[in-house]
C-alpha positions in Angstrom: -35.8 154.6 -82.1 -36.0 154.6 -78.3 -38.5 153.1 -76.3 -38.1 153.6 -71.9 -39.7 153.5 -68.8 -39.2 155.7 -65.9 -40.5 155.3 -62.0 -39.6 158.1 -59.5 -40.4 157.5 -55.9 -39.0 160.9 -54.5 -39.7 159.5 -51.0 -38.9 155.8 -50.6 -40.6 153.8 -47.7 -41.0 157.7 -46.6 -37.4 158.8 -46.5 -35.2 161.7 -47.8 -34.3 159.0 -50.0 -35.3 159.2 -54.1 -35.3 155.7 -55.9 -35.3 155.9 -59.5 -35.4 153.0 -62.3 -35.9 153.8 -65.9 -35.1 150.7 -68.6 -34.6 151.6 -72.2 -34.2 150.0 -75.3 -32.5 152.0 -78.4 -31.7 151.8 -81.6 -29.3 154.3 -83.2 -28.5 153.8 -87.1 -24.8 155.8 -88.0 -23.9 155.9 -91.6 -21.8 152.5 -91.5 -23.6 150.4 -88.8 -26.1 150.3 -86.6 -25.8 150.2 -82.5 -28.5 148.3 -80.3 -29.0 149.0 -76.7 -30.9 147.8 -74.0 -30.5 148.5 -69.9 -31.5 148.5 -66.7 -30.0 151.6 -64.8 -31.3 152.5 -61.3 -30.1 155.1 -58.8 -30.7 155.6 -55.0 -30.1 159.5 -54.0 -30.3 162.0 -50.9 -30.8 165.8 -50.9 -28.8 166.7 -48.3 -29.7 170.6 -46.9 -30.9 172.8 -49.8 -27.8 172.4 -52.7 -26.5 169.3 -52.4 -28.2 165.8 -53.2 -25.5 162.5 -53.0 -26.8 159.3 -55.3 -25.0 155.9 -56.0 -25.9 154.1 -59.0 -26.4 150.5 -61.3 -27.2 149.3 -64.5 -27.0 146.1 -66.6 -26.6 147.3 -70.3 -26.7 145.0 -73.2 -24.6 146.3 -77.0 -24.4 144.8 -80.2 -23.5 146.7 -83.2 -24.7 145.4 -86.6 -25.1 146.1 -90.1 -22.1 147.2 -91.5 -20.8 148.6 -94.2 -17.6 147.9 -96.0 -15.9 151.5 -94.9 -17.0 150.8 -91.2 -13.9 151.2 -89.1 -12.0 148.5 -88.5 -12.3 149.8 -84.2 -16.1 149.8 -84.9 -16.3 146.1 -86.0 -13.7 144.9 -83.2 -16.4 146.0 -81.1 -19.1 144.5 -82.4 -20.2 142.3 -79.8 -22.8 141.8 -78.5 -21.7 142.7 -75.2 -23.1 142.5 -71.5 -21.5 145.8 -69.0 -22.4 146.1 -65.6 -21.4 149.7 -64.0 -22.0 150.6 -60.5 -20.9 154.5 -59.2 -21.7 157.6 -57.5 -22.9 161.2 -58.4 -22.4 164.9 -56.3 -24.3 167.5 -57.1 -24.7 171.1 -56.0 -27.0 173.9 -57.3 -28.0 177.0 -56.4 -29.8 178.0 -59.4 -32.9 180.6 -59.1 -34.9 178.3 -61.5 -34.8 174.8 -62.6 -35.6 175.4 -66.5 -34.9 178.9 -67.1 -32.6 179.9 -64.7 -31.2 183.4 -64.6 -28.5 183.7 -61.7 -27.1 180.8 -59.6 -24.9 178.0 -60.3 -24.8 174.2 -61.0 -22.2 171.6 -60.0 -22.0 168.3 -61.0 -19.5 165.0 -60.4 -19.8 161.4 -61.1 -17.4 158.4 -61.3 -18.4 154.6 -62.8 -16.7 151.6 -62.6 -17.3 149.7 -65.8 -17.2 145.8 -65.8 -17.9 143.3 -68.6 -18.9 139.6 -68.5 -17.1 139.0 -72.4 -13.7 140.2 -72.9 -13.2 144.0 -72.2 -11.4 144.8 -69.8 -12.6 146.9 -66.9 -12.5 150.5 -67.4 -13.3 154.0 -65.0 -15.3 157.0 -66.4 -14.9 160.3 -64.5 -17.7 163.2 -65.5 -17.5 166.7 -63.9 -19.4 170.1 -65.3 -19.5 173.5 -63.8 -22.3 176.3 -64.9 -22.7 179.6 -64.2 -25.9 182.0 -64.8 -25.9 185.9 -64.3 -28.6 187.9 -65.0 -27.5 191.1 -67.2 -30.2 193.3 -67.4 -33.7 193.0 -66.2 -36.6 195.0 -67.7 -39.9 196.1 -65.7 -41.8 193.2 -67.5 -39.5 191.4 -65.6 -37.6 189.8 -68.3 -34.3 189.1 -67.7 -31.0 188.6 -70.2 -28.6 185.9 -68.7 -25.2 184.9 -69.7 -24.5 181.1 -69.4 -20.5 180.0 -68.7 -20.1 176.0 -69.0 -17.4 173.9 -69.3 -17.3 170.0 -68.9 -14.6 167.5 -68.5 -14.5 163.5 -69.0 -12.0 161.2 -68.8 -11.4 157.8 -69.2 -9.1 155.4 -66.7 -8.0 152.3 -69.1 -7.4 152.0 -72.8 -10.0 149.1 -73.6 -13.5 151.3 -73.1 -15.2 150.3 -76.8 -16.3 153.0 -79.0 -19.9 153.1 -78.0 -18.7 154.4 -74.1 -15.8 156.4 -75.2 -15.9 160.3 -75.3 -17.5 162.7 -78.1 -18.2 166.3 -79.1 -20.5 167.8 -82.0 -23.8 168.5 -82.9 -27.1 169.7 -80.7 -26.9 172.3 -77.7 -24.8 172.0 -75.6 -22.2 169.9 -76.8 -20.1 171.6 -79.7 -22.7 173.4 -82.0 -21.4 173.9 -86.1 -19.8 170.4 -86.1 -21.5 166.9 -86.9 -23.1 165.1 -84.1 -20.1 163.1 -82.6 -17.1 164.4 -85.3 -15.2 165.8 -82.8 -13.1 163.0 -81.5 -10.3 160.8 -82.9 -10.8 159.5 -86.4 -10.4 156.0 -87.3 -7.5 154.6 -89.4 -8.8 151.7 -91.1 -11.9 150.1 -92.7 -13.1 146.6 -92.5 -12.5 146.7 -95.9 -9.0 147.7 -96.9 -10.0 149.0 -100.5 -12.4 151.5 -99.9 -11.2 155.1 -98.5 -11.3 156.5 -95.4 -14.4 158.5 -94.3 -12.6 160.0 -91.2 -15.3 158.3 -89.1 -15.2 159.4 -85.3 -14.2 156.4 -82.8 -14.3 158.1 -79.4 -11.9 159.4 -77.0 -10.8 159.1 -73.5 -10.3 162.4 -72.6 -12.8 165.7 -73.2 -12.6 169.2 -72.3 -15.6 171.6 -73.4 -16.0 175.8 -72.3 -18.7 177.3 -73.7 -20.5 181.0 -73.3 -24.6 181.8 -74.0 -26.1 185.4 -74.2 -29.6 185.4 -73.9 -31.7 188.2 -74.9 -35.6 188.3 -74.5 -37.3 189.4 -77.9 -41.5 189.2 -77.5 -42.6 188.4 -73.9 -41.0 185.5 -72.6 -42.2 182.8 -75.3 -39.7 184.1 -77.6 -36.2 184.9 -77.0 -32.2 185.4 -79.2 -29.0 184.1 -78.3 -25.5 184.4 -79.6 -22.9 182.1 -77.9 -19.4 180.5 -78.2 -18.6 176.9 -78.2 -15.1 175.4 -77.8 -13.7 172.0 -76.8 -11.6 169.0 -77.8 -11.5 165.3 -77.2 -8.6 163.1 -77.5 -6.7 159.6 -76.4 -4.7 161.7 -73.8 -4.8 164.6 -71.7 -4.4 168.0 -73.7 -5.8 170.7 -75.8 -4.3 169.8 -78.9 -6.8 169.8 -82.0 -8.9 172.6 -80.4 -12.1 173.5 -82.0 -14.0 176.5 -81.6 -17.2 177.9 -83.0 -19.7 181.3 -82.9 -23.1 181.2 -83.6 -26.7 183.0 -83.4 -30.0 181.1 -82.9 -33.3 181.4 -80.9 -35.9 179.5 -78.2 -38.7 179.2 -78.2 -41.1 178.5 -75.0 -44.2 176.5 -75.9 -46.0 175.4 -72.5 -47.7 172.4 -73.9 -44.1 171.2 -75.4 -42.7 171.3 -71.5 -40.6 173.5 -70.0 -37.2 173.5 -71.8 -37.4 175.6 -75.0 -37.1 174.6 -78.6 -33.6 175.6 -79.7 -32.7 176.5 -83.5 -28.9 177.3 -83.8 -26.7 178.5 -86.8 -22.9 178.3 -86.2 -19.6 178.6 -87.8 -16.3 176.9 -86.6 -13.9 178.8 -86.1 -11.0 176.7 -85.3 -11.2 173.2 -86.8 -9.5 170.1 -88.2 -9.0 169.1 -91.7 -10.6 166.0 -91.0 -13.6 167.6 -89.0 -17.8 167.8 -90.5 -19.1 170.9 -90.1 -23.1 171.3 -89.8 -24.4 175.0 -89.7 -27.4 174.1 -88.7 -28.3 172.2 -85.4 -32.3 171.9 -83.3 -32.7 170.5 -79.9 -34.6 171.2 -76.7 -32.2 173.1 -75.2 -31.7 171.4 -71.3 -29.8 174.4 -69.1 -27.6 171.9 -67.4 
């Protein structure tokens, strides 16, 4: 369950400047406990020229996690709360990109840093974000529709070993994080239960470190409400920096663009890993409304 708010005033007090606040409050149930939520992020940002916009950033975020089972890990429950984090940071981005939604040639360039700060006992921690896309535009036929091939990578790490689960690093599951794995699974697995006599589920726990390159054909089938994609996915997250435990997957799917369901298509994806780990849960399915970057 999520509930939010969002304000946008793109021209504060009539500026350049964008002032956004947007409050949520969620509530996400995982097989052995459930996480609650709640914050109060808001962002200040320039567009500087016609690429790049600048922002610095704030939010007061509230966590508890309840509900658990006896096979929750052991890292889960030592983070149980409930906790109060206060992050502050900045973002870069640049983008070039032809179109914001459907976007056939350009690129996109993203960077953000955030200083993490609790008022309980965890210890201050960094998160680092960057992503780089790329769109090309194959072939273009003289209805004007156009096949694009998508590069993508992303990178995350994490300065300090104290970040709790719930902020720590993840692949798996929907477009475009690692399709034909379990939403989260690919990450370090825990190594204990809160209850010593039940076996281990190889539940995910997070890492500090993430690395994710990815590839998208897109190929327009019946006008442009209707299109086929074949792609690769690849990645790996782990407690230091590497690409040990590398994961890879290949897949087919198609979009779908409904106007009065918005502007970013309805995604329905079929995939099969590749390269995986013993310990990894594969899903062959995966939907999502597929965001371009």
């Amino acid at each position: 369950s999520n509930f939010s708010l969002d304000f946008l005033e793109p021209h504060l007090f009539e500026t350049d400047y964008a002032f956004r606040i947007s409050p949520f409050y969620r509530l996400r149930l995982y097989d052995d406990y459930n996480e609650n939520r709640a914050s109060l992020p808001v962002s200040l940002s320039r567009r500087l020229g016609d690429f790049w916009t600048v922002g610095v950033n704030a939010a007061l975020t509230w966590v508890e996690l309840d509900e658990f089972d006896p096979n929750t890990p052991v890292e889960v429950f030592e983070d149980r709360g409930p906790a109060t984090l206060a992050s502050f940071g900045f973002s870069v981005r640049r983008t070039d990109v032809d179109r914001q939604f459907r976007p056939s040639r350009g690129s996109a360039a993203d960077l953000s840093v955030n200083q993490f700060v609790s008022f309980d006992d965890i210890d201050p921690f960094t998160v680092l974000k960057a992503g780089y896309t790329q769109f090309f535009t194959v072939s273009e036929d003289f209805l004007g529709r156009r096949s694009t091939l998508r590069l993508a990578t992303d990178i995350g790490y994490i300065f300090g070993d104290e970040a709790p689960v719930y902020e720590r690093l993840y692949l798996g599951g929907r477009n475009p994080s690692m399709r034909g794995f379990k939403f989260r699974t690919v990450s370090p697995k825990s190594t204990a239960n809160i209850d010593p006599t039940t076996p281990l589920d190889n539940d995910p726990i997070g890492g500090t470190w993430l690395f994710s390159l990815g590839a998208q054909y897109e190929q327009p089938i019946f006008q442009n409400a209707f299109s086929g994609v074949a792609f690769i996915d690849s990645g790996t997250v782990l407690d230091e920096i590497g690409f040990d435990q590398y994961r890879v997957s290949i897949g087919l799917g198609v979009r779908l663009y409904i106007p009065q369901f918005g502007p970013a298509p309805l995604a329905f994806d079929f995939a099969i890993p590749l390269m995986k780990e013993e310990t990894d849960e594969t899903q062959l399915f995966s939907f999502s409304a597929e965001i371009p970057f």
